[in-house]
RODO-2510 file (C-alpha; in nm, 4 decimals, decimal comma):
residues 208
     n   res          X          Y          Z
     1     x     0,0000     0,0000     0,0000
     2     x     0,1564     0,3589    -0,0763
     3     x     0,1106     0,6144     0,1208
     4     x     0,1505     1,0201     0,0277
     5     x     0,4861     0,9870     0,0408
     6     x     0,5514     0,6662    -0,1826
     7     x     0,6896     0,4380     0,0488
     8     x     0,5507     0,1312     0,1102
     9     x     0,4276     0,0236     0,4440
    10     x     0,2502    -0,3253     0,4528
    11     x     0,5956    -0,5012     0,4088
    12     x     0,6626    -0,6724     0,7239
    13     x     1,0655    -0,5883     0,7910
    14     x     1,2059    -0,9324     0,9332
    15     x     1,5432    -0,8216     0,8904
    16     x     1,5480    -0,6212     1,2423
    17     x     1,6435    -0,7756     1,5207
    18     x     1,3837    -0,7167     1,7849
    19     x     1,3874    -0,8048     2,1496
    20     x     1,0721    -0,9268     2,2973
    21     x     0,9329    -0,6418     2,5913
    22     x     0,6134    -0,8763     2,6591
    23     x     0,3006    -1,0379     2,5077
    24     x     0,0079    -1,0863     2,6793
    25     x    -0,3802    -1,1944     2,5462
    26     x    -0,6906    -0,9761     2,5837
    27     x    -1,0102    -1,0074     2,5946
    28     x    -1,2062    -0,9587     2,2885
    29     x    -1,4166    -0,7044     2,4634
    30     x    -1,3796    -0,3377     2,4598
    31     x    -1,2199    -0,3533     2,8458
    32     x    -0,8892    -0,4468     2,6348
    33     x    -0,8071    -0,1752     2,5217
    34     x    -0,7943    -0,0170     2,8871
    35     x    -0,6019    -0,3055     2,9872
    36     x    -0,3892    -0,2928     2,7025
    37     x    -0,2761     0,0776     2,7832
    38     x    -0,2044     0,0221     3,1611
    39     x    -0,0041    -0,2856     3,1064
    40     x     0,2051    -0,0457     2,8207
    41     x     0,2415     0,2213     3,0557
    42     x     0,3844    -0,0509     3,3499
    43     x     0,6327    -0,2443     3,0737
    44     x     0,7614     0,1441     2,9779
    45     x     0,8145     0,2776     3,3172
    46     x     1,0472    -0,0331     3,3705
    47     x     1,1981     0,0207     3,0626
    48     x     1,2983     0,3834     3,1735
    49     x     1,0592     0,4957     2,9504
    50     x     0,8076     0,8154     2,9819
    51     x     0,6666     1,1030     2,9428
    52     x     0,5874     1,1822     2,5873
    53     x     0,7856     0,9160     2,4449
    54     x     0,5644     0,6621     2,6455
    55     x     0,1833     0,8559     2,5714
    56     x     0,2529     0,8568     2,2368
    57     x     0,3135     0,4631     2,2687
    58     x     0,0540     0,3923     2,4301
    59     x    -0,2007     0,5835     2,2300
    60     x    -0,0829     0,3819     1,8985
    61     x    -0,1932     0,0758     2,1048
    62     x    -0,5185     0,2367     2,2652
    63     x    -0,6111     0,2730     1,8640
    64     x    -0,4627    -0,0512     1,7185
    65     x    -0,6486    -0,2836     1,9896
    66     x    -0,9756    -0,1105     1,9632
    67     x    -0,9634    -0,1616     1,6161
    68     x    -0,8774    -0,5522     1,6753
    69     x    -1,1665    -0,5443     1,8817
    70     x    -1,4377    -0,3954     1,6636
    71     x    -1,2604    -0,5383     1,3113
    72     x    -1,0887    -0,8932     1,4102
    73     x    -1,4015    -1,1263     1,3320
    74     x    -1,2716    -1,4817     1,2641
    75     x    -1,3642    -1,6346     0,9031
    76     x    -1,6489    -1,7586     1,0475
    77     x    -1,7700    -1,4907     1,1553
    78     x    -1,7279    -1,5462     1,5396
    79     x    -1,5068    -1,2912     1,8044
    80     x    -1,3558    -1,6290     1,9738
    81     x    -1,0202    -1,5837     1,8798
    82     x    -0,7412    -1,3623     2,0877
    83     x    -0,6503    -1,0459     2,0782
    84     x    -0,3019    -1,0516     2,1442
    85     x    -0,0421    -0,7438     2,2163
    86     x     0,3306    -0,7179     2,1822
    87     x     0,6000    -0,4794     2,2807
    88     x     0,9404    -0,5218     2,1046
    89     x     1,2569    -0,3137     2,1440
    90     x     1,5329    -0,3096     1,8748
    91     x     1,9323    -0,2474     1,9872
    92     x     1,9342     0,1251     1,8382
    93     x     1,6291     0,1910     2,0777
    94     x     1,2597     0,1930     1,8512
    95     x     0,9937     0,0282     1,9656
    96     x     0,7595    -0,1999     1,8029
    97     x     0,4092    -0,2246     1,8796
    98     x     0,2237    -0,5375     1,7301
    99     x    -0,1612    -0,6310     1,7631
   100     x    -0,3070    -0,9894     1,6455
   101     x    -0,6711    -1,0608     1,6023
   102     x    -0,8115    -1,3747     1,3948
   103     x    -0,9368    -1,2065     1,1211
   104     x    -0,7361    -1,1958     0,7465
   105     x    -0,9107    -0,8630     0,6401
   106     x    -0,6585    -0,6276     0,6461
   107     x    -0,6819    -0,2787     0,7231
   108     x    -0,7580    -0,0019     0,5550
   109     x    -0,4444     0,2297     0,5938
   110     x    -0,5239     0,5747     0,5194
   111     x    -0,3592     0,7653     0,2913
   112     x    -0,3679     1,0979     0,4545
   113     x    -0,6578     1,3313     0,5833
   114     x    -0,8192     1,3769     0,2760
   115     x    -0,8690     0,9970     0,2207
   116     x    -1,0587     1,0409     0,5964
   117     x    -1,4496     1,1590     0,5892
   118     x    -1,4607     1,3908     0,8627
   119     x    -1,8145     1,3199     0,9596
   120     x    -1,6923     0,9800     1,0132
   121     x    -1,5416     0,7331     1,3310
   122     x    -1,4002     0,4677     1,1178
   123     x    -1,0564     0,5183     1,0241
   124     x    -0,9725     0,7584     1,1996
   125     x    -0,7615     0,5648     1,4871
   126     x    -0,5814     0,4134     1,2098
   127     x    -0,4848     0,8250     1,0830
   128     x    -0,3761     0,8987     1,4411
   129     x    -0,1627     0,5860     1,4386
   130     x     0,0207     0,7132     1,1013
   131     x     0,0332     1,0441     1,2330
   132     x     0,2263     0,9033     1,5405
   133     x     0,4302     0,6520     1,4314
   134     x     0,7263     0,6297     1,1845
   135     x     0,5995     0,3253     1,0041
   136     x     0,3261     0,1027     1,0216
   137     x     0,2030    -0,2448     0,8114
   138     x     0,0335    -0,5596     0,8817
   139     x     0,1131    -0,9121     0,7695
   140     x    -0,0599    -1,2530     0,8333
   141     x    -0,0115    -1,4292     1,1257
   142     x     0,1826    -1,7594     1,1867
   143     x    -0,1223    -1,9563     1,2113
   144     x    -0,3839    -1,7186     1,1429
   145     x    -0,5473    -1,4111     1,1455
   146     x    -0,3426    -1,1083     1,0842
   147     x    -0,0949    -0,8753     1,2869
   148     x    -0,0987    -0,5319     1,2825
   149     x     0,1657    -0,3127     1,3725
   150     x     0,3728     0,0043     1,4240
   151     x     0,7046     0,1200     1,4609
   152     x     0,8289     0,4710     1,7126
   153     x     1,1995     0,6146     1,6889
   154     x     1,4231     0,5801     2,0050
   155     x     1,2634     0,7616     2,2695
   156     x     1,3815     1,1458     2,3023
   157     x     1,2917     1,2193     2,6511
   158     x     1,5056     0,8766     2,8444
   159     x     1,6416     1,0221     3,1396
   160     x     2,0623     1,0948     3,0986
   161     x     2,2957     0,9815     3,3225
   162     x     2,4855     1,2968     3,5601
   163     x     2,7979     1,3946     3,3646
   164     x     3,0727     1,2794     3,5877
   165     x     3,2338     1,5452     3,7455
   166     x     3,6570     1,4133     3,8112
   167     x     3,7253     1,4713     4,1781
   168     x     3,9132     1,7810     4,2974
   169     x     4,2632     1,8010     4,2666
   170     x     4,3799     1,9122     4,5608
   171     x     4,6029     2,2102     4,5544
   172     x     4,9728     2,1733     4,6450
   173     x     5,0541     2,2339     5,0001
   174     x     5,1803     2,5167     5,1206
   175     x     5,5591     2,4899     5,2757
   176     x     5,5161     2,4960     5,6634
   177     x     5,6658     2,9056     5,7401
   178     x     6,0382     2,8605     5,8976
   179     x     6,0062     2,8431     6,2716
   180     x     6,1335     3,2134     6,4165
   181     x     6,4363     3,2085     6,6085
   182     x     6,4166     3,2135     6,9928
   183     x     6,5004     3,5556     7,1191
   184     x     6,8168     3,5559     7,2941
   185     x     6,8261     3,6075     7,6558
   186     x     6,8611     3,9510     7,8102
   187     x     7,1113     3,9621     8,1130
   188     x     6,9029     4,0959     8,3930
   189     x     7,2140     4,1989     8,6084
   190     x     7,5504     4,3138     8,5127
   191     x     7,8140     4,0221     8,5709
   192     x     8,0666     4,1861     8,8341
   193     x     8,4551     4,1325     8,7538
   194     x     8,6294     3,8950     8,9172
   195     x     8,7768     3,9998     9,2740
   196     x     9,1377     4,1010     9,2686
   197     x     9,3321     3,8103     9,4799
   198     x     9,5097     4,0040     9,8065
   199     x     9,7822     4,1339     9,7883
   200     x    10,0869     3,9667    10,0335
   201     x    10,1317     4,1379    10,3431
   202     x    10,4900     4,2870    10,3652
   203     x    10,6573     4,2368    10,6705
   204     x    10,6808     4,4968    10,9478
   205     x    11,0335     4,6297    11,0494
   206     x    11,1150     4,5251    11,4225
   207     x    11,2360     4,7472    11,6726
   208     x    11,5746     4,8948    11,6493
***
């Protein structure tokens, strides 16, 4: 099927390697597509996944399991088969979202909002998908039925790590100041010269 801008999207690209997020059954009742959405939201919020990045996700598969829902009637004409959802993450980041339902009809792709009535409610979940994702397609199933699916960029708002910040270098240490020199003493008292050693007595003349 081409779209506006030539490219072809119902070619299923098996060439990816994909790594499987979760798959889980729903009902085929309209309470999937609630269920569908909060178990996205829980398997994206482990994956470190949010914000926009994850609403826009999970509004692709809001759309793409309703539509299972109304649209995936088994050949004979019964709802008893599964609707089944799967998350898939490739290496570089995208994310893969893929619906199966039992019925072979595929569906009908839009081709951009003129190819959508206004006035009307079918198709238009399928436009918001296209408008949301950056590629989309469907292919049969393994066994049977059909899978639908759609493909979203590496998220943009992941949370980054801190930058690491290197330790301080500590500055050099300053050299320890020279330790003054002790003041010499003062001399409180003057030091007295020696005493003179005595003379020797002379001897006294005697009487004449």
């Amino acid at each position: 099927m081409l779209t506006d801008s030539g490219l072809v999207h119902d070619v299923y690209d098996s060439g990816r390697p994909w790594l499987s997020l979760t798959r889980i059954p729903l009902p085929h009742t309209p309470e999937a597509a609630r269920r569908a959405r909060r178990h996205t939201r829980e398997v994206l919020a482990l994956r470190r996944v949010g914000g926009e990045s994850a609403a826009t996700v999970e509004l692709a598969v809001s759309e793409l399991v309703t539509n299972a829902v109304r649209h995936g009637v088994c050949v004979c004409g019964c709802t008893r088969g599964a609707v089944t959802l799967t998350l898939l993450r490739s290496p570089d980041g995208r994310l893969r979202v893929e619906v199966a339902d039992p019925a072979r009809t595929p569906p009908g792709w839009p081709t951009g909002v003129a190819s959508v009535d206004t006035e009307a409610t079918e198709g238009r979940g399928l436009l918001l998908v296209t408008a949301l994702a950056s590629d989309w397609g469907d292919h049969a199933g393994p066994a049977r039925g059909k899978v639908v699916w759609c493909e979203f960029g590496p998220p943009t708002d992941l949370p980054s790590a801190p930058p690491s910040v290197p330790p301080p270098v500590p500055s050099p240490a300053a050299p320890a100041p020279a330790p003054s020199p002790a003041p010499c003493p003062t001399r409180s008292a003057r030091v007295s010269p020696a005493p003179d050693s005595p003379r020797p007595a002379r001897p006294r003349a005697g009487p004449s």
